[in-house]
C-alpha positions as CSV (number, residue, x, y, z in Angstrom):
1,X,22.1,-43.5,-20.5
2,X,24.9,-46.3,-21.4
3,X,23.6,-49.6,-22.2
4,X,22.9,-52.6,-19.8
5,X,25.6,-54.2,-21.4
6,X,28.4,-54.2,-24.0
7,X,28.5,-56.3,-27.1
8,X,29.5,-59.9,-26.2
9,X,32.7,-60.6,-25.4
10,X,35.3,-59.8,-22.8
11,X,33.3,-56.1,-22.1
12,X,30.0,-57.9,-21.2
13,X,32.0,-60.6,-19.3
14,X,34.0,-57.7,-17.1
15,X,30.8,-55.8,-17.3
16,X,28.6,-59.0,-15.6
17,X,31.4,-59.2,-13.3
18,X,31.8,-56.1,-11.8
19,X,27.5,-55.5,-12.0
20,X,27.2,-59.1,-9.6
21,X,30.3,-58.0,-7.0
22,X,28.8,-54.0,-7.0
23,X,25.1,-55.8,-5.7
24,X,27.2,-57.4,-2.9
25,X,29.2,-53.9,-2.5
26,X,26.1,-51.9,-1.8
27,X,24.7,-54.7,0.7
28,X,28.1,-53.9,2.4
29,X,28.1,-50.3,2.1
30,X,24.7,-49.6,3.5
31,X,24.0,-52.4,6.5
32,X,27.9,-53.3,6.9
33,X,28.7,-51.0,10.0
34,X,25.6,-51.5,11.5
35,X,26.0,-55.2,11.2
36,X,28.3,-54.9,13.5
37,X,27.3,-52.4,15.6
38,X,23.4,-53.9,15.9
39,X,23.9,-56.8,15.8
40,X,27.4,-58.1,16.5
41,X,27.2,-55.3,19.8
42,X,30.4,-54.2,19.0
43,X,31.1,-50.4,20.5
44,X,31.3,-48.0,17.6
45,X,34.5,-46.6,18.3
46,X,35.8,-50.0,18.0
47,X,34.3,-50.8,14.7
48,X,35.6,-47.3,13.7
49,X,39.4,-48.1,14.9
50,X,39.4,-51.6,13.2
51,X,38.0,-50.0,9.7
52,X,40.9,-47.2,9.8
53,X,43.0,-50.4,10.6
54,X,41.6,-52.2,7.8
55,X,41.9,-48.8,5.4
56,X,45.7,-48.6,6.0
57,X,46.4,-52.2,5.1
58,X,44.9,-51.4,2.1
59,X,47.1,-49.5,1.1
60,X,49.9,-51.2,0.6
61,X,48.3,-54.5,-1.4
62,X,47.4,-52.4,-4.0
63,X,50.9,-52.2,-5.3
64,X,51.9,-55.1,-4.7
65,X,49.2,-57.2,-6.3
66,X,49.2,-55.0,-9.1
67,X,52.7,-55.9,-9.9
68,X,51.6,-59.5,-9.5
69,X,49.0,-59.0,-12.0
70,X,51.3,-57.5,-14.6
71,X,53.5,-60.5,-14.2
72,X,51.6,-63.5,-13.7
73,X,48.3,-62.3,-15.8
74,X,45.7,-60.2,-14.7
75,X,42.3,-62.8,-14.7
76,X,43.7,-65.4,-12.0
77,X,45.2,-62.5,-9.9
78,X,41.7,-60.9,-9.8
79,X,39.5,-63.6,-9.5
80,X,41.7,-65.0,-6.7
81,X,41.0,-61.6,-4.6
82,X,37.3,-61.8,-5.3
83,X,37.4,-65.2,-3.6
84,X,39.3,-64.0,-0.5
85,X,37.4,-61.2,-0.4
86,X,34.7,-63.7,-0.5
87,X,35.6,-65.6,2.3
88,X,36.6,-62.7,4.6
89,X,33.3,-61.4,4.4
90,X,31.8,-65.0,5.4
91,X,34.0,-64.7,8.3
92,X,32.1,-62.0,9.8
93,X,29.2,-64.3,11.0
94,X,32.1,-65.7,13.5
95,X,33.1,-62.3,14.0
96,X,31.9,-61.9,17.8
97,X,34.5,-59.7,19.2
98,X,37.2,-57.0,18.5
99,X,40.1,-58.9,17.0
100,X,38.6,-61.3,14.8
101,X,36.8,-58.4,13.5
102,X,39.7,-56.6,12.8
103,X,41.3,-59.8,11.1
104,X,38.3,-60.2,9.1
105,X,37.8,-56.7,8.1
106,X,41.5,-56.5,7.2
107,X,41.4,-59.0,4.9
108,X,38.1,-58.3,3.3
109,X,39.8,-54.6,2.5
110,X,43.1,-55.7,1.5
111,X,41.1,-58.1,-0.8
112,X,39.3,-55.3,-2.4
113,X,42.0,-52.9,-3.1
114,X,44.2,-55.5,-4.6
115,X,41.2,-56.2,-6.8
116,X,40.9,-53.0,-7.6
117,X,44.6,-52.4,-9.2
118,X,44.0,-56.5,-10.7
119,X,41.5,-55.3,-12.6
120,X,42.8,-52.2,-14.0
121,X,45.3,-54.3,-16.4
122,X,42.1,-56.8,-17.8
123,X,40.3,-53.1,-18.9
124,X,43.5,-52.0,-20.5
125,X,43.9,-55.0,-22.5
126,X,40.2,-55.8,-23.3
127,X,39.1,-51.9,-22.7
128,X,39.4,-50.8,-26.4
129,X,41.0,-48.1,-27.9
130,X,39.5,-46.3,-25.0
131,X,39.8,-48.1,-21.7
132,X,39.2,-45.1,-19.8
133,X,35.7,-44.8,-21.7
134,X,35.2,-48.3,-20.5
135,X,36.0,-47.9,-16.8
136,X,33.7,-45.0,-16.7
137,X,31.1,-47.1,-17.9
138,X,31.8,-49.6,-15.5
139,X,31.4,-46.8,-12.7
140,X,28.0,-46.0,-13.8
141,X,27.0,-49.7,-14.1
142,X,28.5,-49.5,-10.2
143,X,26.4,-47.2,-9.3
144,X,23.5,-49.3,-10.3
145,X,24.4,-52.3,-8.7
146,X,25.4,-50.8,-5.6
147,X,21.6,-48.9,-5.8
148,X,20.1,-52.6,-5.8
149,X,22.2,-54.0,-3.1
150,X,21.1,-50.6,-1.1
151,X,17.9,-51.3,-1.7
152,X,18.3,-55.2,-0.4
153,X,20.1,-54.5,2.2
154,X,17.1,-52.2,3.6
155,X,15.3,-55.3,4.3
156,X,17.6,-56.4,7.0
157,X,18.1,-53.2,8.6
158,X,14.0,-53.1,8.8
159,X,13.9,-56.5,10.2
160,X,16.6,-55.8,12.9
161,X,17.3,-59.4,14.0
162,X,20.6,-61.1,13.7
163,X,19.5,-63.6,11.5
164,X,18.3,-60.8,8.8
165,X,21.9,-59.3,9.2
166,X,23.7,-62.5,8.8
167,X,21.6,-63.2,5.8
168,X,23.0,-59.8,4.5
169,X,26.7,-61.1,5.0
170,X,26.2,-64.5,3.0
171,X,24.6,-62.8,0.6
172,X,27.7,-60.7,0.2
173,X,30.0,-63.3,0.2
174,X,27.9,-65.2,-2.2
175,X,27.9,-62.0,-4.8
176,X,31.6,-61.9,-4.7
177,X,32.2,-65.5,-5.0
178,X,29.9,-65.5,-8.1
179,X,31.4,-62.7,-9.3
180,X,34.8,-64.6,-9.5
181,X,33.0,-67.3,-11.3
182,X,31.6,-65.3,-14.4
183,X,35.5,-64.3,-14.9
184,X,36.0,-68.0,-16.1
185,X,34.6,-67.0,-19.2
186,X,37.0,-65.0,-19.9
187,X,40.1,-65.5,-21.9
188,X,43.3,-65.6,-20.0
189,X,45.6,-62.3,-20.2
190,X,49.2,-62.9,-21.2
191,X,51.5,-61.2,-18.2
192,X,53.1,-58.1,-19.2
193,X,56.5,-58.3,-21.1
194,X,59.1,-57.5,-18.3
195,X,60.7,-53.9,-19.3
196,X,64.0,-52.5,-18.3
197,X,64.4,-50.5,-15.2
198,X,63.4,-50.4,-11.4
199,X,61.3,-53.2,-10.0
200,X,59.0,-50.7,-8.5
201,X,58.9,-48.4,-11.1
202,X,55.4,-46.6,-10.3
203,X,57.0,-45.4,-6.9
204,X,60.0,-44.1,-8.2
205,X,58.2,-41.9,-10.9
206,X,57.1,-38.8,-9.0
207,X,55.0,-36.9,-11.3
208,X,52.7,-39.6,-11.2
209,X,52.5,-39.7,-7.4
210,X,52.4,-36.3,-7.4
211,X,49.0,-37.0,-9.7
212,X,48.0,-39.4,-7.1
213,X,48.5,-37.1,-4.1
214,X,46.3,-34.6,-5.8
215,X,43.6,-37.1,-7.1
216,X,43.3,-38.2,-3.3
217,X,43.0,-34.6,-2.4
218,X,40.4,-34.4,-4.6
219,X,38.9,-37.8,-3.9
220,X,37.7,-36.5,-0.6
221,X,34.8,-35.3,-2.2
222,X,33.3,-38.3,-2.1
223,X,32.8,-38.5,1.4
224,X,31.4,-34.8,1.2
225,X,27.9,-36.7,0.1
226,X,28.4,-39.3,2.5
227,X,29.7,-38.5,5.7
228,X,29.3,-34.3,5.2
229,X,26.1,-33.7,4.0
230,X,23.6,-36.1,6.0
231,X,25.5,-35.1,9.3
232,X,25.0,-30.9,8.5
233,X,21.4,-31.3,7.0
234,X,20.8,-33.2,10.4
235,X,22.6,-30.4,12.7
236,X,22.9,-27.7,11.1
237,X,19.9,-26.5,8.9
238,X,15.9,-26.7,8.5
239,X,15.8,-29.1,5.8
240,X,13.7,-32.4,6.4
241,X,16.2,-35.5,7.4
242,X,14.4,-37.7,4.5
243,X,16.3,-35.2,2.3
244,X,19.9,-37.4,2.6
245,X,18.0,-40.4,1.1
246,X,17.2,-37.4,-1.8
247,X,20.6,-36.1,-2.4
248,X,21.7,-39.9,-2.3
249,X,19.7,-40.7,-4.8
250,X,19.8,-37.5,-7.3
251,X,24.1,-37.6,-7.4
252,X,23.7,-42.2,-8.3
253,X,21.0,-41.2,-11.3
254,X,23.3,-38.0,-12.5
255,X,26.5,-40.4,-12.2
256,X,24.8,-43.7,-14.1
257,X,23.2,-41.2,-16.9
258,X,26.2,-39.0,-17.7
259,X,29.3,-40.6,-16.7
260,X,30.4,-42.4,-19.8
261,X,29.0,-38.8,-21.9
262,X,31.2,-37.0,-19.7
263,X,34.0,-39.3,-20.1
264,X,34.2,-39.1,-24.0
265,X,35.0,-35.6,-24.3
266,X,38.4,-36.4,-21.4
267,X,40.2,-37.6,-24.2
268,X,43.9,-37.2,-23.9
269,X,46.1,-36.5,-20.4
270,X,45.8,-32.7,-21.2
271,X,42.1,-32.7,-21.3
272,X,42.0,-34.8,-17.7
273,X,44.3,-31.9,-16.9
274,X,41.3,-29.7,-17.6
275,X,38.9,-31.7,-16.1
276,X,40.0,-31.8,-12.6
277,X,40.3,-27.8,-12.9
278,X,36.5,-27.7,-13.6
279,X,35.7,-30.1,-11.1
280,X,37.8,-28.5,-8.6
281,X,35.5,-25.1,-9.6
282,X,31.9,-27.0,-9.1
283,X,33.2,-28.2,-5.9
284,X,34.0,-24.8,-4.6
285,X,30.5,-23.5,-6.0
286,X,28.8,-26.7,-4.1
287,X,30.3,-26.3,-0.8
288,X,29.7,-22.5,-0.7
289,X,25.7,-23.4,-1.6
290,X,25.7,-25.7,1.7
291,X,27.4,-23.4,3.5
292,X,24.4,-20.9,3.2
293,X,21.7,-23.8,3.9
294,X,22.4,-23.0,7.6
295,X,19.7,-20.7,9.1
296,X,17.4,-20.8,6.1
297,X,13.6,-21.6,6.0
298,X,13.2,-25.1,5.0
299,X,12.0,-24.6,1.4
300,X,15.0,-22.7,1.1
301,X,17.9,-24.9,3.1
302,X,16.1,-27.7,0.9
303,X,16.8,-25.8,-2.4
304,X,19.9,-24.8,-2.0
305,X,21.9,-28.4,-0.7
306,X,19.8,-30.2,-3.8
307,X,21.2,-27.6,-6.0
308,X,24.6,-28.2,-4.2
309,X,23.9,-32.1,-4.7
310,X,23.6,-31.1,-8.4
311,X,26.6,-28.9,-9.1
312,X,28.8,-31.4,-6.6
313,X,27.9,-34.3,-9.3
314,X,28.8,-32.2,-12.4
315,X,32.1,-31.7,-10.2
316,X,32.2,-35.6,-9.7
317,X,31.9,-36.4,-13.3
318,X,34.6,-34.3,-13.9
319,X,36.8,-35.6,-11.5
320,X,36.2,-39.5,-12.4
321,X,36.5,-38.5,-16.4
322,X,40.0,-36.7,-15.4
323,X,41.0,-39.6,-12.9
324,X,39.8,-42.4,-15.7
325,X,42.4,-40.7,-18.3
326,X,45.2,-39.5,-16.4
327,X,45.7,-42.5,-14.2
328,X,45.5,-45.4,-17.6
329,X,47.0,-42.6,-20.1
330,X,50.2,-41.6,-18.1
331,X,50.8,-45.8,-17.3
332,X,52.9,-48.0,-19.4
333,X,51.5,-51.3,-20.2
334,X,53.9,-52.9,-19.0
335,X,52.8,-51.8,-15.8
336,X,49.2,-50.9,-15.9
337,X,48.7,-53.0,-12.2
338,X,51.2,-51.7,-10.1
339,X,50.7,-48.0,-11.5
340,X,46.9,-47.8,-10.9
341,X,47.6,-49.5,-8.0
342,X,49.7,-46.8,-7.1
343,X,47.4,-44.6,-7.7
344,X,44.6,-46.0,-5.7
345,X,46.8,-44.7,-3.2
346,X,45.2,-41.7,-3.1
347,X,41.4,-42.7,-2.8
348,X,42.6,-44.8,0.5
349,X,44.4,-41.9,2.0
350,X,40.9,-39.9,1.3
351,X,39.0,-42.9,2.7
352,X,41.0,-42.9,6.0
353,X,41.5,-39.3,6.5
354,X,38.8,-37.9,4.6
355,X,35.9,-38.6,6.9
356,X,37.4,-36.5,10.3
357,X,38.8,-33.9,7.9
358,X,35.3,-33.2,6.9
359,X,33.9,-33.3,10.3
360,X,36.6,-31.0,12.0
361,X,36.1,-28.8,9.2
362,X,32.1,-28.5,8.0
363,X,30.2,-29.4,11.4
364,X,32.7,-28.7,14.3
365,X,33.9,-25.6,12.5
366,X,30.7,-25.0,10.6
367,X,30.2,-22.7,7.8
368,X,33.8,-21.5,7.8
369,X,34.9,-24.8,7.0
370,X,32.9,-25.4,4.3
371,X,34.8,-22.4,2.5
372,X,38.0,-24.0,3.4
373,X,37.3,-27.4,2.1
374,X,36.0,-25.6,-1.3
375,X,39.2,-23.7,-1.9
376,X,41.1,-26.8,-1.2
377,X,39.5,-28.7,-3.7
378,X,39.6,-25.5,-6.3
379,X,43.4,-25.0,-5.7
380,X,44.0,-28.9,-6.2
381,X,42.2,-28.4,-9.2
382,X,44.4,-25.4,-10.5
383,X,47.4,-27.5,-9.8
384,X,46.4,-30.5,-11.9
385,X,47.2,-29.2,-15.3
386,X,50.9,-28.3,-14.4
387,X,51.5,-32.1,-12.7
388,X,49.8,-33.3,-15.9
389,X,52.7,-31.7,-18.1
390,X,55.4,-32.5,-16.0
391,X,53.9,-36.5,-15.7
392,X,53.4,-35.8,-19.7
393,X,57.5,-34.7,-20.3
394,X,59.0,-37.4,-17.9
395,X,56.7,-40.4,-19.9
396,X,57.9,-39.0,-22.8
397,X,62.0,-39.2,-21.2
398,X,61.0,-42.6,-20.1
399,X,59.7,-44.0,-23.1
400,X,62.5,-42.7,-24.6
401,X,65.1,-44.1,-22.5
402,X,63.4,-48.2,-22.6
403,X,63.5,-47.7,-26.8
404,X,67.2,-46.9,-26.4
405,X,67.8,-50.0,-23.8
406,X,65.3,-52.2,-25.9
407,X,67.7,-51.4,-29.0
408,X,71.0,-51.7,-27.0
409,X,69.5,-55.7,-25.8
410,X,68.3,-56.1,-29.4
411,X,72.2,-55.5,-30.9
């Protein structure tokens, strides 16, 4: 298991960061919609129409504030979108209706996936010789914080009352405004030297959105645990219902033990190639095992979706380790922000669409689907390694082309 925390210095500050805004994510994750739903009264379907609202801003601040971060410095950028993120949570308390619930949301979401690609520069340039080592860690670390905030956030769903949910959002807000605060101790980040060639460069290089339209394919797996799973042990097999809280907590240990081991051996673009072809595999295997959980005795449903739990989180180490190095590797550093925010691209596209994908698919469908969402993911897989080398060969051409223009400004 990784350490608590790095060595001093800007890896435990980052590291202190993130661990105080993830406690505040998983308060969120587990009691947000039912904040609103429970307490707030708003109708479900609403709450569901202003989050896919909400997931499509999202999309486009990522770029955009990642370009901001390469050019104006990374820490200000990113503390300044923990503090609106801040504050657009705290709004939810006066969110008492559909609109300023949709406001709120929006900017609470935009917020977080323009941290996201803000960030991504401050773990280049203080990440090591291995930032994508260090980002993995800090997904395991974000798995423990967003365990604790789970675990706090239970409190006010036992309790019920609005005044334990309200308590929940502060407590939020208050975990992401303090998480902006710790990044005071860290040294400022010189903005990227401004390189020759297209504004928005990550959009015009299409190997690398080709990467990010096949990491989002694959990033649908994540909602295979939390939207897929739960609803077909519910409805479709034998197996107790306390199981969900099980396969919940089986694939958070197997992510915070093994996701920086499994990230060290993803050590070059061709290897994250690899990676997502394996991970495309143990997905296949995993949906095929829940696929037969239908119809079983219990012991039996219950031993085959925990071993499907299992091989789904070998598949989901792979699949970060490959994302982790393809995504940093294949970005200049001139534009570390806007590219991964690019690239976050495709985790937003699998946060909107992913969820009724999987439910047309695994439960409406049933077992069929679950076949069809495993060969998906296996053929995504397959494909990796060839948009890996083609991303690889058009780097190379580009790096090529801003020596030559560097040279021709230099004479």
């Amino acid at each position: 298991m990784p350490h608590l925390m790095p060595a001093a210095g800007p890896q435990r500050v980052i590291a202190a960061s993130n661990f105080v805004y993830t406690v505040g994510s998983g308060l969120y994750l587990t009691a947000g919609v039912l904040y609103f739903t429970q307490a707030v009264h708003l109708p479900a379907h609403q709450v569901g129409l202003g989050l896919a609202i909400a997931g499509f801003v999202s999309l486009v601040m990522g770029i955009a504030v990642g370009h901001l971060a390469d050019r104006r410095g990374a820490r200000g950028i990113y503390a300044t979108t923990l503090l609106v993120q801040a504050l657009a949570t705290a709004g939810f308390v006066l969110a008492d209706s559909f609109w300023p619930f949709v406001v709120a949301v929006c900017v609470a979401t935009g917020a977080k996936a323009a941290g996201l690609a803000a960030r991504s520069p401050l773990i280049r340039h203080y990440g090591g010789d291995r930032p994508q080592e260090f980002r993995a860690y800090l997904r395991a670390m974000t798995n423990v914080g967003i365990s604790l905030g789970a675990l706090l956030a239970g409190w006010a769903v036992q309790v019920g009352t609005l005044t334990a949910y309200q308590l929940l959002v502060i407590g939020n807000a208050i975990a992401f405004a303090a998480s902006a605060a710790i990044l005071v101790l860290l040294p400022s980040t010189p903005p990227a030297p401004v390189a020759h060639g297209p504004r928005r460069l990550a959009l015009r290089d299409r190997p690398y959105l080709l990467l990010t339209a096949l990491d989002g394919i694959m990033a649908i797996q994540f909602k295979v645990l939390t939207v897929a799973i739960p609803l077909w042990l519910v409805v479709a097999t034998t197996a107790p219902h306390w199981l969900v809280s099980g396969t919940m907590l089986v694939n958070t240990v197997i992510v915070i033990v093994f996701q920086v081991r499994a990230s060290r051996s993803v050590d070059s673009p061709a290897a994250g190639g690899i990676a997502y072809r394996r991970a495309g595999v143990a997905f296949l295997i995993a949906c095929s095992l829940i696929s037969l959980s239908a119809g079983m005795p219990t012991w039996a449903a219950a031993t085959l979706l925990m071993t499907a739990v299992v091989v789904h989180a070998v598949g989901e180490l792979w699949h970060s380790a490959g994302g982790f190095e393809v995504s940093f590797a294949l970005a200049p550093e001139h534009a570390t922000g806007q590219y991964l925010g690019v690239f976050g691209l495709g985790a937003g596209l699998a946060e909107a669409f992913g969820p009724g994908l999987l439910i047309a698919l695994c439960i409406t469908w049933g077992r069929p689907g679950w076949y069809v969402v495993g060969a998906l993911f296996a053929l995504t897989g397959l494909a990796a390694p060839f948009a890996v080398r083609w991303a690889q060969r058009h780097q190379h051409d580009r790096r090529t082309h801003l020596q030559t223009a560097w040279k021709e400004a230099a004479a």
